[in-house]
N, C-alpha and C positions, 0 to 999 in steps of 0.2 A: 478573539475570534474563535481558537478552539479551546477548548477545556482537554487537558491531558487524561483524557480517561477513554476506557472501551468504549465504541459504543453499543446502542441500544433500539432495538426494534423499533420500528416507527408506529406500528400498533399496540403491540403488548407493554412496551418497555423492557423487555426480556434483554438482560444485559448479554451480551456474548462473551465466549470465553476466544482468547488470542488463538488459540488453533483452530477454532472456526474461520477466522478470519484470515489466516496468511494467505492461504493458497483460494483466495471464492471471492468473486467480487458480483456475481449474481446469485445470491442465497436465499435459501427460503428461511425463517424464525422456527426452531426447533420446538417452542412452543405453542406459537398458535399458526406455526406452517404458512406464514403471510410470507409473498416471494418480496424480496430485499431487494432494492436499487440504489444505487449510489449517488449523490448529490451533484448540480453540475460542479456549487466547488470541492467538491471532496475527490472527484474525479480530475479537475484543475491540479488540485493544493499535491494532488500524489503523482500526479504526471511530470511536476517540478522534479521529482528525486531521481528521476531517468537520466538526466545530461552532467550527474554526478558524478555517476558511475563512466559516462564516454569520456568526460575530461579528465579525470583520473589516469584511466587505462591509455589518452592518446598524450597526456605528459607523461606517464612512465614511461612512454615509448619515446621520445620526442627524446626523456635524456637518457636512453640506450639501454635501461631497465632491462635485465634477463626475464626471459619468457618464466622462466623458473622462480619470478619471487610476483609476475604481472600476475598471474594465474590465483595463487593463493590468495593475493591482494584484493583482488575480482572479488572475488567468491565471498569472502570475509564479508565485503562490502556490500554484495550482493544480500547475503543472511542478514546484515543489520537493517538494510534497508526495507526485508521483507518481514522485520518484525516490529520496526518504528511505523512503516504507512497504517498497520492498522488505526492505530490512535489518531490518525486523521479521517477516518470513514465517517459518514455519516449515513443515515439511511431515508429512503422515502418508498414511497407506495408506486411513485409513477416516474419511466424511467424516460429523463429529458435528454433534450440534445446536448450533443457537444456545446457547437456554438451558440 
């Protein structure tokens, strides 16, 4: 389904670099400035990683976890998450619906 790799402009092919991508899910190609949209599965496939982080945080809580280790725990998970979705982007030119 996906190929483990960055990905890449839907016009140019201009590969991106990981820090273009953590924080921009509407971007333009630094190269040839064509605006970026996200697939409706790549917008699917990355929306799955959301109820990861809730069931996590509502079982440390369920078995009485301190707030003091819920928090670091969060966050960690939070940063891996926000550096793994890249690798599922994908791009196109026209920006579809959800459903």
């Amino acid at each position: 389904m996906y190929d483990i790799e960055i990905p890449s402009c839907w016009n140019c092919e201009h590969e991106f670099k990981l820090r273009e991508l953590v924080w921009s899910w509407r971007m333009r190609c630094p190269s040839c400035k064509k605006k970026q949209f996200l697939t409706k599965e790549s917008r699917f496939n990355t929306l799955l990683f959301s109820p990861i982080l809730m069931i996590v945080i509502f079982i440390m809580n369920v078995w009485n976890f301190s707030w003091v280790i819920i928090i670091p725990v969060s966050f960690c998970l939070f940063l891996i998450f926000m550096f793994i979705i890249p690798y599922f982007y994908r791009f196109t030119d026209k920006e579809a619906p959800f459903v």
